[in-house]
C-alpha positions in Angstrom: 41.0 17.0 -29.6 41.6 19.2 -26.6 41.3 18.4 -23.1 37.8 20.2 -22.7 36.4 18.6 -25.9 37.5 14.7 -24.8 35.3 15.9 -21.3 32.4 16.6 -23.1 32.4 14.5 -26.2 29.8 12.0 -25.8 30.9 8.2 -25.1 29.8 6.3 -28.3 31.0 2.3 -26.9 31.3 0.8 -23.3 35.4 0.8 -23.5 34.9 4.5 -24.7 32.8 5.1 -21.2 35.2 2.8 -19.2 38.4 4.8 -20.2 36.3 8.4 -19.7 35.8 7.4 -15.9 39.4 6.1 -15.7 41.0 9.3 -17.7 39.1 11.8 -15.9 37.7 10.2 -12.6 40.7 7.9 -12.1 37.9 5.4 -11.6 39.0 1.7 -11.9 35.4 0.2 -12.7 35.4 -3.9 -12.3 33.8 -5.2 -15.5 33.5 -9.1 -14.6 31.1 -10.7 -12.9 32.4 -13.0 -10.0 29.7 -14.9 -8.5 27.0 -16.5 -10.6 23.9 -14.3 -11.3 25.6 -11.3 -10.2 26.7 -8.2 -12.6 29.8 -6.2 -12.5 29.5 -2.3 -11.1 30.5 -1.2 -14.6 27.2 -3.0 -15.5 25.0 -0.3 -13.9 27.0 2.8 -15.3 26.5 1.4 -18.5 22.9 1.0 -18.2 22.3 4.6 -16.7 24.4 6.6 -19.4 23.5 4.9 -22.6 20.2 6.1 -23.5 17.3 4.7 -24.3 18.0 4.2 -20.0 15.1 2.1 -18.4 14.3 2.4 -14.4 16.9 0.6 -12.1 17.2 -1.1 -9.3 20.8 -2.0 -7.8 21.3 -4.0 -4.8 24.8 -3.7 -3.3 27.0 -4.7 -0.9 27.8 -1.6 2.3 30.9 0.0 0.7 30.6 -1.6 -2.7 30.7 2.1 -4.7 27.0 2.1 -5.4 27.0 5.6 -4.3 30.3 6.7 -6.0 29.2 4.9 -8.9 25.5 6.8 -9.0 27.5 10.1 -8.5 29.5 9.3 -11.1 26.7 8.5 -13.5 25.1 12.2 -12.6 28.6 13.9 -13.9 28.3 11.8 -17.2 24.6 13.0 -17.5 25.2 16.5 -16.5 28.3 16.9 -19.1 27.2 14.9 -21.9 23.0 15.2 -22.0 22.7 18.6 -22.1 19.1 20.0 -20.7 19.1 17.1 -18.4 17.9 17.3 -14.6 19.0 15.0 -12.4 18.0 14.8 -8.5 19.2 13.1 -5.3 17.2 12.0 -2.7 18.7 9.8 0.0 16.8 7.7 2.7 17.7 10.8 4.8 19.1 14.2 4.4 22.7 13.0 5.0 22.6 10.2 3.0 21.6 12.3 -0.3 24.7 14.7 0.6 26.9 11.8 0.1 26.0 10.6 -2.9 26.9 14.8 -3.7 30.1 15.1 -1.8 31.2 12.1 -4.1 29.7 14.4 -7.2 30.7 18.2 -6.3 34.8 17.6 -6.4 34.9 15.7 -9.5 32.5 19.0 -10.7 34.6 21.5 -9.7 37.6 20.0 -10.9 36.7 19.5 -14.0 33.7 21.9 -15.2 34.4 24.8 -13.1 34.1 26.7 -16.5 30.6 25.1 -17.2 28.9 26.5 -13.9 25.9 28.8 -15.3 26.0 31.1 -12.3 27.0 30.5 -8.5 26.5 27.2 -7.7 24.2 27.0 -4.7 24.7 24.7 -1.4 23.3 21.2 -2.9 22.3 22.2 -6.3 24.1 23.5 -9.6 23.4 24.1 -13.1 25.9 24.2 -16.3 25.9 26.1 -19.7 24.2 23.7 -21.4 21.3 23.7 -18.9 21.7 20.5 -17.1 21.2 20.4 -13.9 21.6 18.7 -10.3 20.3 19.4 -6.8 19.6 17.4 -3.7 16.2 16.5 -2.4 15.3 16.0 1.5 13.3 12.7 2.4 10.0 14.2 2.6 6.7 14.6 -0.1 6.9 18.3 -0.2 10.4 18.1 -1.9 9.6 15.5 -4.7 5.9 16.4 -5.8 5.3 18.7 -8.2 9.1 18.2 -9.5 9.7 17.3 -13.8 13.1 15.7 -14.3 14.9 13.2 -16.0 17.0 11.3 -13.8 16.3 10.7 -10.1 18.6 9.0 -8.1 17.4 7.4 -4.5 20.1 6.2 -2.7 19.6 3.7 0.2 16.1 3.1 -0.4 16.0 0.8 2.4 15.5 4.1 4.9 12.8 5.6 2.8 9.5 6.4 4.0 7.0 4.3 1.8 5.0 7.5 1.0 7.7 9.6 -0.5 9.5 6.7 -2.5 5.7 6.4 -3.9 5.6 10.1 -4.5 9.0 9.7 -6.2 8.0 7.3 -9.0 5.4 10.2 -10.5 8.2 12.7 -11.3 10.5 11.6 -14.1 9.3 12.9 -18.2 11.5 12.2 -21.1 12.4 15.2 -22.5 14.4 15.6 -26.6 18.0 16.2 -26.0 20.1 18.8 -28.9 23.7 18.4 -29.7 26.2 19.9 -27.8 26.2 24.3 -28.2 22.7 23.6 -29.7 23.2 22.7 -33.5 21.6 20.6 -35.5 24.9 19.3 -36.3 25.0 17.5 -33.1 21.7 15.4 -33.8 19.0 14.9 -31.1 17.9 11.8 -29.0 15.7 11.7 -26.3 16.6 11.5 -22.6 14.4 9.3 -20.7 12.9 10.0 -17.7 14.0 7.4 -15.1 14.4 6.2 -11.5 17.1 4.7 -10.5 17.1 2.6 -6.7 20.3 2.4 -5.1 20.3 0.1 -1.5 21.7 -2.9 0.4 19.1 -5.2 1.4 19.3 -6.5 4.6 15.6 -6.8 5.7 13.0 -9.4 4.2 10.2 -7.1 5.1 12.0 -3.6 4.0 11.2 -1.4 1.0 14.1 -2.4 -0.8 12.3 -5.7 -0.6 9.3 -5.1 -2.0 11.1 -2.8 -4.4 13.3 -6.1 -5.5 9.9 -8.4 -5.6 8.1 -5.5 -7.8 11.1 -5.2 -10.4 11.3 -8.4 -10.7 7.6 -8.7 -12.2 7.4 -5.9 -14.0 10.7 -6.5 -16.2 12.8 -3.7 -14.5 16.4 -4.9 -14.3 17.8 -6.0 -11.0 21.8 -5.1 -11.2 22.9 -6.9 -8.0 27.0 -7.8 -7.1 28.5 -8.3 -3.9 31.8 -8.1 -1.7 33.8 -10.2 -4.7 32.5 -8.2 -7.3 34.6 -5.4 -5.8 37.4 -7.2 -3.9 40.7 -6.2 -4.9 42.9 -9.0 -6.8 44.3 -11.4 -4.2 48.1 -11.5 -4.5 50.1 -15.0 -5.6 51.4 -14.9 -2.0 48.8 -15.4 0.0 47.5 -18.7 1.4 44.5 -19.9 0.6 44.3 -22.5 3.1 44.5 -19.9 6.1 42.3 -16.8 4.6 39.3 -16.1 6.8 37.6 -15.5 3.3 38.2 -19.0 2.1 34.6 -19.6 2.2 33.7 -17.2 0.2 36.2 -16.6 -2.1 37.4 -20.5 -2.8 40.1 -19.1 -4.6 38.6 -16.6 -7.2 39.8 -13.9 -6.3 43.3 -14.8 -7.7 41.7 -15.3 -10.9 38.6 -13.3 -11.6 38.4 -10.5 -8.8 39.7 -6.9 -10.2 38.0 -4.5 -7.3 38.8 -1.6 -5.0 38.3 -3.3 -1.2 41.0 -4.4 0.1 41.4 -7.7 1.3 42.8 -7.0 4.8 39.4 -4.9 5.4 37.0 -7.9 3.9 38.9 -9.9 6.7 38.3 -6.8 9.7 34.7 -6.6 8.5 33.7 -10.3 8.6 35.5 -10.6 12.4 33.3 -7.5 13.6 30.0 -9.0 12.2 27.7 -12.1 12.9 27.5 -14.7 9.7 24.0 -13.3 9.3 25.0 -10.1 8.8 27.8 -10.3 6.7 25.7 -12.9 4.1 23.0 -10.3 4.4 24.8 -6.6 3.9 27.9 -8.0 2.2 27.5 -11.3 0.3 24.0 -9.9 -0.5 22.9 -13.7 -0.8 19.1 -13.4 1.3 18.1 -10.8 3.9 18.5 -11.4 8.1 15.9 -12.8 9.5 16.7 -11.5 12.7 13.1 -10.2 13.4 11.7 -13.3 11.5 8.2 -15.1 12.9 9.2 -17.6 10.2 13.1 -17.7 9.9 13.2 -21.6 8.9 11.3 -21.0 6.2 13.0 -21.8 3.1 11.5 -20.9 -0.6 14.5 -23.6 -1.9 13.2 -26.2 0.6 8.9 -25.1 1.2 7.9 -23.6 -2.3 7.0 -26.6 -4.8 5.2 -27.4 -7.5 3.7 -30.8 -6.3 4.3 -33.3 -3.0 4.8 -36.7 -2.8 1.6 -38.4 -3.0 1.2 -40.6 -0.1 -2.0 -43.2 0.7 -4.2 -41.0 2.4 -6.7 -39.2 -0.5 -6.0 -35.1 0.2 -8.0 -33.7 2.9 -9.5 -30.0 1.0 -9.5 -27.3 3.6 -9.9 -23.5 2.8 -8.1 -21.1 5.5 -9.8 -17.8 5.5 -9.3 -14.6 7.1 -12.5 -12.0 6.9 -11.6 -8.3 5.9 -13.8 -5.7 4.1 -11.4 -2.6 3.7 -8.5 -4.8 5.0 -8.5 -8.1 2.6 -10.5 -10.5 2.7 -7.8 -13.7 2.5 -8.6 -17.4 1.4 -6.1 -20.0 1.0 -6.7 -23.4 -0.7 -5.3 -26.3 1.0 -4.8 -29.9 0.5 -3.9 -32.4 3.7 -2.3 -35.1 3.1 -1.9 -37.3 6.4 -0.1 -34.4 8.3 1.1 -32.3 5.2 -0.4 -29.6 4.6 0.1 -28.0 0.8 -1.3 -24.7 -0.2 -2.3 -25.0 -3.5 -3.6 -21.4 -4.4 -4.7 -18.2 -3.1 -7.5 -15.3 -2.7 -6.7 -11.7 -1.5 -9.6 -9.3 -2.1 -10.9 -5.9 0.1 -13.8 -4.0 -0.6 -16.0 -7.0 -1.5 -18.9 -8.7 0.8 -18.9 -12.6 1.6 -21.7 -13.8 -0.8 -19.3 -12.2 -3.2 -16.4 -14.3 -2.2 -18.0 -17.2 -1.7 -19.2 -17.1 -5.3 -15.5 -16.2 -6.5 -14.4 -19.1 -4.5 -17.1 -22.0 -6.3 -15.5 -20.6 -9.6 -11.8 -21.4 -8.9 -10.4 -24.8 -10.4 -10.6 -26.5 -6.9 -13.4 -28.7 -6.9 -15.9 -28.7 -4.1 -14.4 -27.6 -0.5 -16.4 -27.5 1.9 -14.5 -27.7 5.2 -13.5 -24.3 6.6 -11.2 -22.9 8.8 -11.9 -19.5 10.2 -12.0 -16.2 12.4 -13.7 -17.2 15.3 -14.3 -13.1 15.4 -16.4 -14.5 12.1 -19.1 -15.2 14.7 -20.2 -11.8 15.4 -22.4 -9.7 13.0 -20.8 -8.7 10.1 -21.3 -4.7 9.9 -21.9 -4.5 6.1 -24.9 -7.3 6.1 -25.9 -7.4 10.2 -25.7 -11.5 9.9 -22.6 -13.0 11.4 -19.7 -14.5 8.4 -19.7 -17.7 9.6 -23.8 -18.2 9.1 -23.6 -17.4 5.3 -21.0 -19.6 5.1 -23.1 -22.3 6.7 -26.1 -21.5 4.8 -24.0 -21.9 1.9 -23.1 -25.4 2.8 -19.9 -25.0 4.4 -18.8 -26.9 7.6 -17.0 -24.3 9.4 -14.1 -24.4 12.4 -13.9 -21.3 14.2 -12.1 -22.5 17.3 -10.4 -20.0 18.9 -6.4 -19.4 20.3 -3.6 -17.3 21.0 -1.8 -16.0 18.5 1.7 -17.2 20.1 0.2 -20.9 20.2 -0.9 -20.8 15.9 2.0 -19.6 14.7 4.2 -22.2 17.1 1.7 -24.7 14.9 2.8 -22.9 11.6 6.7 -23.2 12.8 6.2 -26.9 13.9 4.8 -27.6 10.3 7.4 -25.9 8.3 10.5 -27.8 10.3 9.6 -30.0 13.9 11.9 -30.7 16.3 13.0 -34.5 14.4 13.5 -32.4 11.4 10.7 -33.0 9.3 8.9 -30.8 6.7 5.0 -31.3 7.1 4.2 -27.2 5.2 4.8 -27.0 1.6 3.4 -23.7 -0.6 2.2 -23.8 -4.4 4.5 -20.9 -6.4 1.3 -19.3 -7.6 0.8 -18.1 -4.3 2.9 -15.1 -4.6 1.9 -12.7 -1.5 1.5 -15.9 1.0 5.5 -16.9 0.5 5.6 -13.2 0.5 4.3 -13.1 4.2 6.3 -15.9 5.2 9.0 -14.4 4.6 8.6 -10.4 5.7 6.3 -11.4 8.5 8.3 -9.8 11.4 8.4 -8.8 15.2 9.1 -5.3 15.8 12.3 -3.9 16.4 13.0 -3.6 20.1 11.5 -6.9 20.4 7.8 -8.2 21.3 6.1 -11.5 21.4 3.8 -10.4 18.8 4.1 -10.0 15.4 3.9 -6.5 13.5 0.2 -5.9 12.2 1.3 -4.3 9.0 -1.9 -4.8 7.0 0.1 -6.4 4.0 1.8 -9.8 5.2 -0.9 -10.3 8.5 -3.7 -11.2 7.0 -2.3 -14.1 5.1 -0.8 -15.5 8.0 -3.6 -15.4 9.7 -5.5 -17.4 7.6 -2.8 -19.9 7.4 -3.0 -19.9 11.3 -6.7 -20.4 11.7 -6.1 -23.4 9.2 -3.3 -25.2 11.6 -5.6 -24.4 14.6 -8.9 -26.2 13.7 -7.2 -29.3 12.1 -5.0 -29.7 15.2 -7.7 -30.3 17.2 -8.1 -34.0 18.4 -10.7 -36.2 16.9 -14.1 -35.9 18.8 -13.4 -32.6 20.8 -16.1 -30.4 20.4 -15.7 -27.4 18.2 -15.4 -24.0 20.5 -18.7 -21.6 19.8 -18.3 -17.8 20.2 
């Protein structure tokens, strides 16, 4: 087989696709998973190539070879899929050229004689009609586009518009053997999306990207710094290695990377512990801009608490919205724990119909609320005031009224007080409350107050009205508005 038929010959097996990348790229790919739940890089470009491909979502470490890797994967879809387009679009114009200065050598080298035409600045297309360009971070470029593969590197740094955009442009298209004959067979190409990022903020895109793949069955391909770390040599001492910590001697044993370990040891001394278990161990997100950084899904999500003497106090926190949510929480109080033990999140829906949604959940009869004191004025869609139908439903209703600084100071003091103890705990089911507590955030640049995002706010909120009307002493009289 000549030199030009082993580059485009299809890869039939993984070893087949590892050796291609080696032979032509001079690609090392690691192919073992070091840390527990993690995947090897050579994970993803197996998923990518081999067709039927599925959507993606691959969380890396900064300078683990995502982008080299998902450049890599284009060249393999541009040789071997022929008729396939494939597009890059980066969380910002420079970031889609890398992933392309990491694809356009490796092209030129090697397919020079497959260009079909001039290649342009940021775009080219082969012989076999395949295709690749780059896309800038804004709607215009991605609507109205049909292609196979697109490829968004550093999601993170997207606009939430455009990455929503992005998901409406992939179709599956019937690929023909190579030169067109039917001696090469046909197989579809899918039309897919792959997401490329670090993930160093709780209430970031790549986030709720993670969360959303998660539930809907897309994989999650996730490794860190020891996934790529180069073998550590016999000579080294363990006992002295700044990376001792992390490593605990594995990567004499299982670590086959490209990082060096001098520079794992110059990064972790430049960087705080936060960031380097957030951008490079990938192990949680910083929680630098946190309103709720000791919370702990390990430590305050559970199915049950410990029952205790006192018979559970039923309170329901709620938070009115019409075109922003309305929010009800359902919480039991035992002594001073509090345990949220479901939740409601509805817009576009007026009270009586909540509070008829609410008598049908599996609760029992609750009748104490905590709420809005804004609840008090008329509500705009019936001209009578939340807190009266409420009433006149049979509800006894705390509306008392506070800062916002002083609630969520309750909400902290519940979820780890100054001796230590844990007095908040949060029912799984309640997906988009542990959700909040954990992407609820100041802004950047710092502030005393929390972001008003529309998305985590409103559950907090409720949660805080809750912790304001039960702190209240015995016999002081409720605050009217």
């Amino acid at each position: 087989m000549s030199d030009r038929e082993k580059l485009l010959a299809p890869c039939t097996t993984a070893d087949a696709l590892h050796a291609w990348a080696k032979e032509f790229t001079h690609l090392h790919l690691p192919r073992q998973a070091v840390c527990e739940g993690h995947d090897a890089p050579f994970d993803y470009l197996r998923s990518a190539y081999f067709e039927p491909a599925k959507d993606l979502v691959i969380w890396a470490p900064r300078g683990g070879g995502k982008t080299r890797l998902g450049a890599l994967a284009t060249l393999l879809d541009l040789l071997h899929k022929p008729g396939c387009a494939v597009r890059i679009l980066g969380g910002s114009g420079e970031q889609s050229m890398r992933m392309w200065e990491h694809l356009w050598p490796d092209l030129e080298r090697l397919a020079g004689e497959e260009f079909d035409g001039k290649p342009k600045a940021g775009s080219v297309r082969l012989k076999n009609g395949s295709s690749c360009g780059v896309l800038t971070q804004s709607q215009r470029a991605v609507r109205g586009l049909r292609l196979q593969k697109l490829r968004c590197d550093e999601v993170e740094l997207f606009d939430p518009e455009v990455w929503e955009a992005a998901q409406l442009v992939t179709r599956s298209i019937k690929q023909h053997g190579q030169d067109g004959d039917a001696a090469g067979g046909s197989s579809n190409i899918a039309g897919v999306v792959e997401a490329f990022s670090t993930l160093h903020r709780p209430y970031g895109l790549m986030s709720r990207v993670v969360a959303e793949a998660r539930e809907r069955g897309v994989r999650v391909i996730k490794w860190c710094l020891l996934e790529v770390l180069e073998r550590c040599p016999a000579e080294r001492d363990c006992a002295t290695c700044p990376l001792w910590d992390e490593c605990r001697g594995v990567a004499k044993s299982k670590c086959d990377g490209f990082v060096s370990i001098d520079d794992a040891i110059a990064m972790k001394r430049r960087v705080s512990r936060e960031t380097w278990e957030a951008e490079m161990l990938c192990r949680r997100p910083s929680r630098k801009e946190a309103v709720f950084p000791t919370f702990n899904v390990d430590e305050h999500v559970a199915e049950e608490i410990a029952a205790s003497a006192d018979d559970p106090v039923r309170w329901l926190g709620i938070d009115f919205g019409f075109a922003n949510p309305f929010v009800c929480l359902w919480i039991q109080r035992r002594g001073d724990v509090s345990f949220v033990v479901d939740e409601y999140v509805q817009p576009m829906r007026l009270v009586e119909e909540h509070i008829a949604h609410i008598r049908q959940r599996p609760w029992g009869t609750v009748r104490r609320v905590a709420c809005d004191p804004a609840g008090n004025g008329r509500n705009e869609q019936t001209a009578q005031s939340n807190v009266a139908l409420l009433r006149r439903a049979g509800f006894i209703v705390k509306s008392r009224g506070s800062q916002i600084v002083a609630g969520l100071e309750l909400i902290r003091a519940a979820l780890l007080s100054g001796s230590g103890e844990k007095r908040l705990f949060i029912h799984p089911r309640c997906k988009r409350l542990i959700a909040a507590m954990t992407g609820y955030h100041y802004a950047d640049g710092g502030s005393e107050l929390p972001v008003k995002d529309g998305v985590y706010d409103h559950l907090v909120d409720a949660l805080r009205y809750y912790f304001v009307n039960t702190s209240v002493r015995e016999g002081v009289k409720e605050r009217r508005y």
